[in-house]
Structures are given as structure tokens and as C-alpha cells.
C-alpha positions as CSV (number, residue, x, y, z in Angstrom):
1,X,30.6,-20.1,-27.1
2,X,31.3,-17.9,-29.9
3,X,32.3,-14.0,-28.8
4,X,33.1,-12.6,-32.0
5,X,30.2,-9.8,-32.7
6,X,30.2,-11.0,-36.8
7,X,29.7,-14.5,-36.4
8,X,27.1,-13.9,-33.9
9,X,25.5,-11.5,-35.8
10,X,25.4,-14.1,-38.7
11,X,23.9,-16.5,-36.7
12,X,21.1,-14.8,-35.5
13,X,21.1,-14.0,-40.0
14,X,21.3,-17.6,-40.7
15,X,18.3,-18.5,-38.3
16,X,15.5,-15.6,-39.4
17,X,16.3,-16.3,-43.1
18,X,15.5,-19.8,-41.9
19,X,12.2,-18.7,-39.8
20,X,10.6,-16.3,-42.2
21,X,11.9,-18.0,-46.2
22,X,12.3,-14.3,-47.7
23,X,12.1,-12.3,-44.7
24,X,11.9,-8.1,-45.4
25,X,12.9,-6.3,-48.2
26,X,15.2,-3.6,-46.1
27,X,18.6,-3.2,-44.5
28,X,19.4,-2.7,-40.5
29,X,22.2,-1.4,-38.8
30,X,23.7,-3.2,-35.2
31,X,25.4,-0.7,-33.5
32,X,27.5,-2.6,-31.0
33,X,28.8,-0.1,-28.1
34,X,31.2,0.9,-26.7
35,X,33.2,-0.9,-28.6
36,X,31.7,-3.7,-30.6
37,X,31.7,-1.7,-34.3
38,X,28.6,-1.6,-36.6
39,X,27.2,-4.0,-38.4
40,X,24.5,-4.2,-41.6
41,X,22.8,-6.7,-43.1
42,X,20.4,-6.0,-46.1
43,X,17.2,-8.6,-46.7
44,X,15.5,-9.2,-49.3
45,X,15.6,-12.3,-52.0
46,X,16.2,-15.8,-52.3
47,X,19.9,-16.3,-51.2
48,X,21.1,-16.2,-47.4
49,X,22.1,-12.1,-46.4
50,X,25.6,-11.7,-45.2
51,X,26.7,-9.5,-42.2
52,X,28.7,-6.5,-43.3
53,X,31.4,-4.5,-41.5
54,X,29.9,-0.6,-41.2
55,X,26.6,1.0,-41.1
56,X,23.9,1.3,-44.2
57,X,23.4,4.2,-45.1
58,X,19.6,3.5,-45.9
59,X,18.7,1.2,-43.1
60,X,15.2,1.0,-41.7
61,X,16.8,0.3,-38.3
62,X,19.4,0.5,-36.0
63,X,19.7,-1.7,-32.8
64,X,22.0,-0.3,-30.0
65,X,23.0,-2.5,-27.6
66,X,26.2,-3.4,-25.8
67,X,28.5,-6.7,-26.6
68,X,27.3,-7.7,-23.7
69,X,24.0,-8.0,-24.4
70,X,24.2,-9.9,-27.7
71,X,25.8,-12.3,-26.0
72,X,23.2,-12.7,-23.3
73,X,20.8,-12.8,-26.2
74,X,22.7,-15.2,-28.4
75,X,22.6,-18.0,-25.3
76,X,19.3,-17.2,-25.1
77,X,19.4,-15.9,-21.3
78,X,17.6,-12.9,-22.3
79,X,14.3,-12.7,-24.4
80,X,14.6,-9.9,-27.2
81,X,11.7,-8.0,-25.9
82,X,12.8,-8.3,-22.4
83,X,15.9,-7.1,-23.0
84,X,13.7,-4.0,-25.4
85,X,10.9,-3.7,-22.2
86,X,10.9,-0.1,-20.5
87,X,7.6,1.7,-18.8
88,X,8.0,4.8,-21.6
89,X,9.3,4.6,-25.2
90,X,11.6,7.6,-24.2
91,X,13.7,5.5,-21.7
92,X,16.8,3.6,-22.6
93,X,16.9,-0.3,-22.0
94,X,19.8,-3.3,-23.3
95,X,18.3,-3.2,-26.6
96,X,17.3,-0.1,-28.2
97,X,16.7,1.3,-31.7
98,X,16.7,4.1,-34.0
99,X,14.6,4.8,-36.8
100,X,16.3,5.4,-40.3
101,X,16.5,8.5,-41.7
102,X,12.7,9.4,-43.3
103,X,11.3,6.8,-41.1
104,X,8.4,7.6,-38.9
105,X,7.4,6.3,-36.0
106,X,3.5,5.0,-36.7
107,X,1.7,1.8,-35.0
108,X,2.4,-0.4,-38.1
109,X,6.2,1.0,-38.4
110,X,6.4,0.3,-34.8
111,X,4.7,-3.6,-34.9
112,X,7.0,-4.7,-37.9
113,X,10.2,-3.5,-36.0
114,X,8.9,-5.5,-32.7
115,X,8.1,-8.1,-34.7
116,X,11.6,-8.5,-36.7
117,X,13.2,-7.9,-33.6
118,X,11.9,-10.6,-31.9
119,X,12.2,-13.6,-34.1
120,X,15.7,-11.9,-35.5
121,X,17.5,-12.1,-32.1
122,X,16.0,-15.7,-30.9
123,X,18.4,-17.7,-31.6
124,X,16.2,-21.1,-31.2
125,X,14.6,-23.3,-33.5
126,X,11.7,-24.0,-33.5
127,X,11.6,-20.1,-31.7
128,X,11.8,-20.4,-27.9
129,X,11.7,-17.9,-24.5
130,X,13.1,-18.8,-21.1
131,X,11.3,-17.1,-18.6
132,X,12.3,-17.4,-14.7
133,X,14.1,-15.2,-11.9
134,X,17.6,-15.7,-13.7
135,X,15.5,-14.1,-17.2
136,X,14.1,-10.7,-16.1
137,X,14.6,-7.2,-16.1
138,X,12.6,-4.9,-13.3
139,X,9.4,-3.1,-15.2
140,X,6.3,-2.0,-14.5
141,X,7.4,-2.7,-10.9
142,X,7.7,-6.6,-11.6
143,X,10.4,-8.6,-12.6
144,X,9.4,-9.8,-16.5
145,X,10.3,-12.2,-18.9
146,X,8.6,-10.8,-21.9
147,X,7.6,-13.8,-24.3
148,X,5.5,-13.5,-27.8
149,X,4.1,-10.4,-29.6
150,X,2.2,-10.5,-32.7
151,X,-0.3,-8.2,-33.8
152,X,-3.5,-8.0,-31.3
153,X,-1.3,-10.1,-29.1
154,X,1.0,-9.8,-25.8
155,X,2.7,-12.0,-23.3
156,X,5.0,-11.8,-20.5
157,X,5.7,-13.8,-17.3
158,X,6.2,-11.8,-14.3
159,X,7.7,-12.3,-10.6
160,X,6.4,-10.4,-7.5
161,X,8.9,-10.1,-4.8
162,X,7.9,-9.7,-1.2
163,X,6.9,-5.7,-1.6
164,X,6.6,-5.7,-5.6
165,X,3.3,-3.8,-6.8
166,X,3.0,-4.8,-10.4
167,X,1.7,-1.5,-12.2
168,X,0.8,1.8,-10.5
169,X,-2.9,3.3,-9.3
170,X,-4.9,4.3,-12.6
171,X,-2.8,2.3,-15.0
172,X,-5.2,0.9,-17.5
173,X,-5.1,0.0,-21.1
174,X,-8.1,0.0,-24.2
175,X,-7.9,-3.8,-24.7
176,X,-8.9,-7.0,-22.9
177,X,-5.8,-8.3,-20.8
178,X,-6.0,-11.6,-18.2
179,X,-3.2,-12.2,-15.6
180,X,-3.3,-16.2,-15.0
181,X,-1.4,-17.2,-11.3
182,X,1.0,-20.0,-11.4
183,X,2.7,-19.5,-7.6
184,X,2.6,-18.1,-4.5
185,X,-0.6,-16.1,-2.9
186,X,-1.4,-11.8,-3.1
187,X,-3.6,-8.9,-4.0
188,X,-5.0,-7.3,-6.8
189,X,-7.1,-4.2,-7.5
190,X,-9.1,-5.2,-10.9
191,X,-11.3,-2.2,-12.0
192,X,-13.2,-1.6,-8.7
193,X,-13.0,-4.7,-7.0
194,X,-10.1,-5.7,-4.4
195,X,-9.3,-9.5,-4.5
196,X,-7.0,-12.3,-3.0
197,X,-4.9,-13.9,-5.8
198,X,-3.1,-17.5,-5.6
199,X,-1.8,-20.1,-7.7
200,X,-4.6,-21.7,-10.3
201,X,-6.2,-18.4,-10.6
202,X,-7.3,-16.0,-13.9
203,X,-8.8,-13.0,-14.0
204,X,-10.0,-11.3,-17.0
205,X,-9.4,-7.5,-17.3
206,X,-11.7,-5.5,-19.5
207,X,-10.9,-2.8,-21.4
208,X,-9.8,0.2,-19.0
209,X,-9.9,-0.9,-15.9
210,X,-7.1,-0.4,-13.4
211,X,-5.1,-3.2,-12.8
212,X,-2.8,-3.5,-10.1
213,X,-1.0,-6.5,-8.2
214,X,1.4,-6.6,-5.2
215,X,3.1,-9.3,-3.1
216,X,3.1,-8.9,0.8
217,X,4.3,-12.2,1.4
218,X,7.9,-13.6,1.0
219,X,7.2,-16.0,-1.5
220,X,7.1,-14.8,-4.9
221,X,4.1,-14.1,-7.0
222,X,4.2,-15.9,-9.9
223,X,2.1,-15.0,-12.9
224,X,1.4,-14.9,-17.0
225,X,0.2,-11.6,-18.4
226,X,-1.8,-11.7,-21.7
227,X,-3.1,-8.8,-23.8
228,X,-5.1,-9.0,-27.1
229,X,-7.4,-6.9,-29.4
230,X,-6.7,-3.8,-31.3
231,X,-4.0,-1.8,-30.1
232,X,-2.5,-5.0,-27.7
């Protein structure tokens, strides 16, 4: 199992210039802290990018996370947008970003960095998540493996411990979402209606409703979360 952060790094190069042909024409910055260095790697063109010792001074990105963390992500333990997920953009999580300098933060600046940052640090081909209890980090109130995102598109598989509430009263969203039960038995507030959710059940949740599910029982809650349309 390789530690050292370059060859890691390179990798993780090797594999998106393999996924995406050409991939982007800009450079990003891996800040590895406390004590990993920084790293660049400029895209564009036909031949394979190399990882470089020191930051770009021009990059579109820079991804903070710990040594640690790459690892866990290089094994592939640890989703790329899992280890991103947090309840507020303003709250820290394993991997974070900054913008470049002159870079602003819109909906399409904020879709292609998702997107490069999670077929950049999967380091499977063809691309592939491992979700389960050993693959989460605690949001929304529910433990979550965060899967696919493209544009108009999200997915996540989530665990309910006994006592979880997945999502807080008045939490709604402006596009169609569905939560899909695979395990274990609980209850859910869609829009205005209170139900009983088990195993081999969907529900489809329009466009704002409140959506809310909790686990009173000691098995675990199992379920998919899926979110499409504009603004997903």
C-alpha cells in the first residue's frame, strides 16, 4: 500500500486522464496538511499530467485534506463526496477546497469542481463507491455514504441508528427527491403525511415538501436517497 503523498497523487492523475481522454484545461493545487506538502497538477492536452512539488500559482482549485485522508480515499474506504459532505458549505469536512484567486463561486463553477472531484479521487476503474457502516461520515443526522453526482442528479446511501432522525422539521428542497428502503423498519414525515417505512419501500418526494426520517428501533434503517431536476 503506497504512502508516499506524490505517487498517490499520481495515481489518482493516471486514472482521470484515463476516465475523461483530455480532461480540463486548468491546474489544481493539493494541499496536504499538517504535513504532507503541496502538490499541482496542470490538465489540459494529449499527454499524461505529472504531479509537481509546490502550489500553482493560477490554479482553479485547491483541495485541503489531511494525509490521512488521501489514504482513506486512495483504498477507496471513503467516497470523495463523502469525505466533501457537510450540512452548510461554511463548515469544514476531510476534504475541502478553495477557490483560485478570481474564481467565483456560481452553480456551474461549483458542479464542475464536484464533478472533477469525484471521478479525480476514485481510484477504481470502471469508477466505483463502497457504501456501508465502515464508509460514512455523520450528516444530515444520518450516517452517509455519498455515491454519484452529475448534473440534475444526486445519490447517497444512508444508515439510521436506533434514535437517528435523518433531516430536521421544515427541511425541504425545490426538486423531486425519492428515498428507496433496503433494511430494517421506521418513520417518516413526507410533506403532510406521517408514514411507517420498511424494507422494499419508495416514496417519491415532490418538490418542497418536508422530509424527515428517524429510527426508533435497534436495527438500523437502511435506505438510498436520490435527487434529480434543476438545481439537484
Amino acid at each position: 500500500m503506497k504512502q508516499n503523498p506524490k505517487e498517490m497523487l499520481q495515481d489518482f492523475v493516471d486514472l482521470y486522464h484515463h476516465h475523461t481522454q483530455k480532461g480540463n484545461n486548468w491546474a489544481v493545487n493539493f494541499d496536504l496538511q499538517p504535513d504532507g506538502g503541496v502538490w499541482h497538477v496542470v490538465f489540459g492536452g494529449e499527454e499524461m499530467p505529472e504531479t509537481q512539488e509546490g502550489p500553482h500559482a493560477e490554479a482553479r482549485f485547491t483541495f485541503v485534506l489531511s494525509l490521512e485522508t488521501l489514504v482513506r480515499l486512495y483504498r477507496g474506504d471513503l467516497s470523495p463526496l463523502t469525505a466533501a459532505g457537510r450540512e452548510h458549505i461554511s463548515k469544514p469536512a476531510p476534504l475541502d477546497f478553495r477557490l483560485g484567486e478570481g474564481v467565483e463561486m456560481t452553480p456551474d463553477v461549483y458542479r464542475e469542481m464536484i464533478l472533477f472531484m469525484q471521478r479525480f479521487f476514485n481510484p477504481s476503474s470502471p469508477e466505483k463507491i463502497i457504501f456501508g457502516e465502515g464508509y460514512t461520515r455523520k450528516v444530515h443526522g444520518g450516517h452517509a455514504a455519498a455515491m454519484f453526482y452529475d448534473q440534475g442528479f444526486r445519490s447517497a446511501w444512508y444508515l439510521l441508528e436506533e434514535g437517528d432522525r435523518l433531516n430536521e422539521p421544515g427541511d425541504t428542497n425545490p426538486f423531486p427527491q425519492a428515498f428507496v428502503f433496503l433494511s430494517g423498519q421506521g418513520r417518516a414525515r413526507i410533506g403532510k403525511d406521517m408514514v411507517n417505512v420498511q424494507a422494499g419501500e419508495a416514496y417519491y418526494i415532490p418538490p418542497q415538501s418536508e422530509h424527515i426520517v428517524w429510527n426508533e428501533r435497534e436495527e438500523p434503517l437502511t435506505l438510498i436517497f436520490l435527487a434529480w431536476g434543476e438545481g439537484a
